[in-house]
C-alpha positions in Angstrom: -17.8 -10.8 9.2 -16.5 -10.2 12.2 -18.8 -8.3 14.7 -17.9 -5.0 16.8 -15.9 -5.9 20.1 -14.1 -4.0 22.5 -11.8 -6.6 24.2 -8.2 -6.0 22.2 -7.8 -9.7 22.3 -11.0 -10.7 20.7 -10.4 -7.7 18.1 -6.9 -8.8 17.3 -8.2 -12.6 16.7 -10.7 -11.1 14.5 -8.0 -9.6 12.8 -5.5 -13.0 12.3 -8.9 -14.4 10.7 -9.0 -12.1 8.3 -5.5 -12.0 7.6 -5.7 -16.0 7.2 -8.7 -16.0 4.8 -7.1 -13.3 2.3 -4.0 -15.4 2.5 -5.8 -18.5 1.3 -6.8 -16.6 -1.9 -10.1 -18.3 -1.7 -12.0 -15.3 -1.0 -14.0 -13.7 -4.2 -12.5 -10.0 -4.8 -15.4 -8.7 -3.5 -16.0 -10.3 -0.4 -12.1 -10.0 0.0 -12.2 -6.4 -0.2 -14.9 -6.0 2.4 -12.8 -8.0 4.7 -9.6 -6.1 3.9 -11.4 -3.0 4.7 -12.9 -4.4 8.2 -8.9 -5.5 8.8 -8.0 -1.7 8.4 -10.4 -0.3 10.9 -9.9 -3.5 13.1 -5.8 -2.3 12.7 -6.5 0.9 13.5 -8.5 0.7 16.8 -6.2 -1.4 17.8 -3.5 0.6 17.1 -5.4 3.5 19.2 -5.7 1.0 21.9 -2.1 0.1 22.2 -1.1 3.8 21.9 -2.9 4.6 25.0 -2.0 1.7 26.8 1.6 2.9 25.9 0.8 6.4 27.7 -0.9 5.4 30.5 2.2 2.5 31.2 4.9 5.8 30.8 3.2 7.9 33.0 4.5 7.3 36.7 2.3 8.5 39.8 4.1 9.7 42.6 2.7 9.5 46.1 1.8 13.3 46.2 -0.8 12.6 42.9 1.7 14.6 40.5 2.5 12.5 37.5 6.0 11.8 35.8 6.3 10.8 32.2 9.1 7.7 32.0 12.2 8.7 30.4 12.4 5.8 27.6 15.6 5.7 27.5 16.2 5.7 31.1 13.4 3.0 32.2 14.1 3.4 35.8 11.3 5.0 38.0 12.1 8.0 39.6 14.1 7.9 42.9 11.2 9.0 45.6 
C-alpha cells in the first residue's frame, strides 16, 4: 500500500498504481477496496495541492508588496 508522501509527483504515481491494479481486476474485493479508498484520499490531497498551487500562480505581486488576483479571462499581468 502505498506509504504517506508529500511530493505531488510521488503521490500522483501512487495514485496511477492504484488505478492500474483495480483495472487489472486481479485484486480480491477486499484488498481492492482498501486500495480504492487510499486512491480517494490520495485524489483528494492532491486535488488540495493543485488548488493552491492554482491561487498562489493567480495572485500577482506588485513591486510595492500589494497583491493582484489574475483576471482569468484576461491573462495579461497588470500594466506597472
Amino acid at each position: 500500500m502505498p506509504s504517506k508522501k508529500n511530493n505531488f509527483e510521488e503521490q500522483l504515481a501512487d495514485l496511477e498504481k492504484i488505478v492500474n491494479n483495480l483495472e487489472n481486476g486481479n485484486v480480491p474485493l477486499d484488498e481492492a477496496l482498501e486500495q480504492f479508498q487510499a486512491g480517494v484520499k490520495i485524489s483528494r490531497d492532491l486535488e488540495k495541492k493543485l488548488t493552491a498551487a492554482e491561487e498562489t500562480v493567480a495572485k500577482l505581486i506588485d513591486k510595492d508588496g500589494s497583491e493582484h488576483e489574475l483576471d482569468p479571462q484576461n491573462a495579461a499581468a497588470p500594466e506597472e
